[in-house]
N, C-alpha and C positions, 0 to 999 in steps of 0.2 A: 504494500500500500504506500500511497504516496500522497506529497501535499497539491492543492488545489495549483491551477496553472496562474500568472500573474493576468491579473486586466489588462486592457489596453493603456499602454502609455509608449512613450517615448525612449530615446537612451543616449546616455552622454556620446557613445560612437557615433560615429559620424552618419549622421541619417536613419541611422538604423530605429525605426518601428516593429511594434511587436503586439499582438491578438491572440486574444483566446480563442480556442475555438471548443465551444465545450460541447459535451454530450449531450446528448435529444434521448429523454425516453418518453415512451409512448404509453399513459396511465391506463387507457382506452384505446382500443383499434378496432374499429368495426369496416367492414370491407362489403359494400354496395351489390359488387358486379363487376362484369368486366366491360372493357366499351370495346368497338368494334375497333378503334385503334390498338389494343393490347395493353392498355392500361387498364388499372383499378381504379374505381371511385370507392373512394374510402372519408372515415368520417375518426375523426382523433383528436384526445385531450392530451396535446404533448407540454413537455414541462424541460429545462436541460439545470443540470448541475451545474456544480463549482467547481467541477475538476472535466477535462479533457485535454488532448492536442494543443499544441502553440506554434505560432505561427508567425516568424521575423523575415523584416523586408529590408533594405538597402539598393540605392539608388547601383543598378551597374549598365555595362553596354548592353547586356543581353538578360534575357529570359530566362533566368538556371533554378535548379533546384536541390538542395542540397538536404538529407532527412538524417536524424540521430533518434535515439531514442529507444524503449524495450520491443517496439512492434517494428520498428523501420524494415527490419529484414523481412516481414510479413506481407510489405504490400508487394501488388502487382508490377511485373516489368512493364512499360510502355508508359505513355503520359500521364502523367498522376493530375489528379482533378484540380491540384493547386497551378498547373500550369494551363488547363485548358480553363479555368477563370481569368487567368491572363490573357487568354484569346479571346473569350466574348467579353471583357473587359473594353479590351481595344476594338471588335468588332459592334459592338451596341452601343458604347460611349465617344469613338474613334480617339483617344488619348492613347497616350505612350504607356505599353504595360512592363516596358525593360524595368529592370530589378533582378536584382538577387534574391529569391525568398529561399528559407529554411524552416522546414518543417522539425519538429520535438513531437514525435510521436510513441503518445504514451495512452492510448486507447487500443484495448484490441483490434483486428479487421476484422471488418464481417461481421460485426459483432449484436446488431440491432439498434446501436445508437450511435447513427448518423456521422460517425470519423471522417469518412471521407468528403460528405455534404459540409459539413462544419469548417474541415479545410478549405475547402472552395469558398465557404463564406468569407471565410478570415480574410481568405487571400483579397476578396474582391474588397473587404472594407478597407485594407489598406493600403490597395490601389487607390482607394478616393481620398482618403487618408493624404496621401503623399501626392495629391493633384489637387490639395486644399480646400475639398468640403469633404467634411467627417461625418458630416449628419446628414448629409443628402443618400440614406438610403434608399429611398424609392426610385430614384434612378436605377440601381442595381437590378432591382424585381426582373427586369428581362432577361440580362444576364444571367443571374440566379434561377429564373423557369428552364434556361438550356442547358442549364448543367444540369440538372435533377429537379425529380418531385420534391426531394426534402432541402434542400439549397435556399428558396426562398425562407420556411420556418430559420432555418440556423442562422438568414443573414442579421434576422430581428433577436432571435436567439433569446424569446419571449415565452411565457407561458402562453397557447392559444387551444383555440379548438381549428383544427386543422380542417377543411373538406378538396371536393372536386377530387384531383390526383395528389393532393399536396399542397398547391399553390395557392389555395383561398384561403386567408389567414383571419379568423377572431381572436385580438384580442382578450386575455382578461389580467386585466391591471391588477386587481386586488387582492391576487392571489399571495400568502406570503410564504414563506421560505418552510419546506418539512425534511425533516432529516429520513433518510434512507441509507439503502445500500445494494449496492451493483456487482450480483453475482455472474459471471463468467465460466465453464466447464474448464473453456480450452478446447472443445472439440468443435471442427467445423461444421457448419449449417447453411448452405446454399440458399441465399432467398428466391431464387427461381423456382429450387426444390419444392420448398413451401406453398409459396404460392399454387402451384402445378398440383400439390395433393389437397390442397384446397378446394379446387371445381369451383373456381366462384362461377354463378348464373353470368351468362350473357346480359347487356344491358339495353333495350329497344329508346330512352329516353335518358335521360341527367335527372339524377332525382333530387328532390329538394334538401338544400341543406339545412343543419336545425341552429335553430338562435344558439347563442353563445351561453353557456350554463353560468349564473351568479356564483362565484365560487370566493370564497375568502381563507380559507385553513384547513387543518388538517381532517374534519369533519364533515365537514363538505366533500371533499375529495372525494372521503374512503366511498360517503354514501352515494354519491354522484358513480362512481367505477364501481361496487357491487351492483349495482343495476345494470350495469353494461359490460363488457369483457376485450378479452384483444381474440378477434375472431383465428387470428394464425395460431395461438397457444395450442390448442387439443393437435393438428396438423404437422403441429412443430414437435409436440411430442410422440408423436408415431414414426416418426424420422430419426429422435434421436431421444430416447426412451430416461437419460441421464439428466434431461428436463425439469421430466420428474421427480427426480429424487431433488434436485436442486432447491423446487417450490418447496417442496415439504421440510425442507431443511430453514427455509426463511418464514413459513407459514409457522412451525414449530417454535419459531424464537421467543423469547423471553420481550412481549410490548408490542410484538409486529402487529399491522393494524390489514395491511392487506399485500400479497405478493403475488406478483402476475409476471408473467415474461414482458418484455417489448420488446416492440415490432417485432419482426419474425426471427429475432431472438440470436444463438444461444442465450445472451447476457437477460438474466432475472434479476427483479427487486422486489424490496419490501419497502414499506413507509416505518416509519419509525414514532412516539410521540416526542420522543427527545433525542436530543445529538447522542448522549451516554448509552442510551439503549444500542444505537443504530452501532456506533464504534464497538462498543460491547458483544456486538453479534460478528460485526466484522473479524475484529481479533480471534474470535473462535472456531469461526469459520473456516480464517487462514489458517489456523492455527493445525486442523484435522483434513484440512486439504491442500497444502501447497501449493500443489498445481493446478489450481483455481485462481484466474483475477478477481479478485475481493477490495473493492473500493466504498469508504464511508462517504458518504457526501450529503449536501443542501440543495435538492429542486424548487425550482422558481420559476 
């Protein structure tokens, strides 16, 4: 386990910028159908920690990419998503996307919360960052739609109710901070996989999305997500059976209040009522499974 990633700020090096790009998990995942483009319309209360991936820029001639960190050796060979936000950067904004960025990747891959979408956020906020408006995220939204379904939630990197494929984002301001914890096997879980043992229904129309749920703490939440589920969880565990024991291992703990997978997983959580419980389960956790990533954290 480790400590939470730094905010965004500045650094005495010369130009050098730096973004968090933190985890997305998904309290709720309901899945619509599929549309005749091969997408999902799906409907989700996602939420991200205080801890994922980090993400430094510095001004150079070219476009490069350089990764450290427990996962780097994990990702994929060929263009990593932090470089293809450098190209719809400069291709939807037309600015100059040259830079050095360097990824700190310290989230599993594949893992069900958003690492790679998060990078691409990062990256793209501080391309705007270093072309002098910081706040002007709504410009990015285009950018962020081509990179991915999850790109736009990570660029806000907001608690929302997610719909459409990803990219229709509610708001909910009020929500505040609950402690958890982000259990990981280690063993792979293809989300093509998932999806595919799923069968969602064909979709003839776009169905209505539903108002944004009044939500404020940890009470709201839990009751707001028992009523509702992450429809990949049953799916996801007939692929990889280790799921299971995982819930029950976080459902069992000593305060947990509810534990669901997100998105289509491996990586599980639980809510916690306080930070001492949520760490307390962590340590134990780690403690009788090693080769588990076991992260305590604060969603927001």
């Amino acid at each position: 386990m480790t400590g939470a990633p730094a905010g965004p700020r500045s650094s005495p090096q010369q130009g050098l910028l730096i973004e968090p790009a933190a985890a997305k998990v998904n309290l709720t995942l309901d899945i619509k159908g599929k549309r005749a483009d091969g997408y999902h319309e799906l409907e989700s209360l996602v939420v991200f920690a205080d801890f994922g991936d980090r993400v430094e820029f510095r001004p150079s001639a070219n476009v490069s990419l350089t990764v450290e960190g427990p996962f780097a050796a994990k990702l994929d060979a060929g263009r990593n998503l932090v470089e293809r936000a450098a190209m719809a950067f400069a291709q939807h904004l037309g600015q100059d996307p040259r830079g050095a960025f360097h990824l700190i990747k310290q989230l599993p891959v594949a893992a069900g919360l958003g690492g790679g979408s998060a990078d691409a956020a990062a990256a793209l906020r501080l391309l705007r960052r270093a072309h002098g408006a910081p706040e002007d995220l709504a410009s990015l939204v285009p950018a962020a739609r081509d990179l991915g379904a999850d790109v736009p939630s990570c660029l806000y990197a907001r608690a929302a109710l997610m719909t459409g494929i990803g990219e229709k984002l509610q708001p909910l301001s009020s929500l505040r901070p609950m402690p958890a914890v982000l259990v990981n096997p280690m063993v792979p879980l293809a989300t093509r996989d998932v999806f595919h043992a799923l069968a969602a229904p064909s979709l003839s129309e776009t169905p209505p999305a539903s108002p944004a749920p009044q939500l404020t703490g940890l009470e709201d939440v839990v009751a707001y997500a028992r009523a509702r589920r992450n429809a990949l969880e049953e799916p996801a565990k007939k692929l990889l059976p280790l799921i299971g024991d995982v819930l029950s291992i976080l459902e069992d703990a000593p305060g947990s209040c509810l534990a669901r997978l997100s998105g289509s997983g491996p990586t599980c959580f639980a809510l916690f009522p306080d930070m001492a419980a949520a760490e307390a389960t962590a340590d134990r956790i780690a403690g009788r499974h090693p080769d588990w990533w076991v992260q305590p954290v604060q969603l927001s």
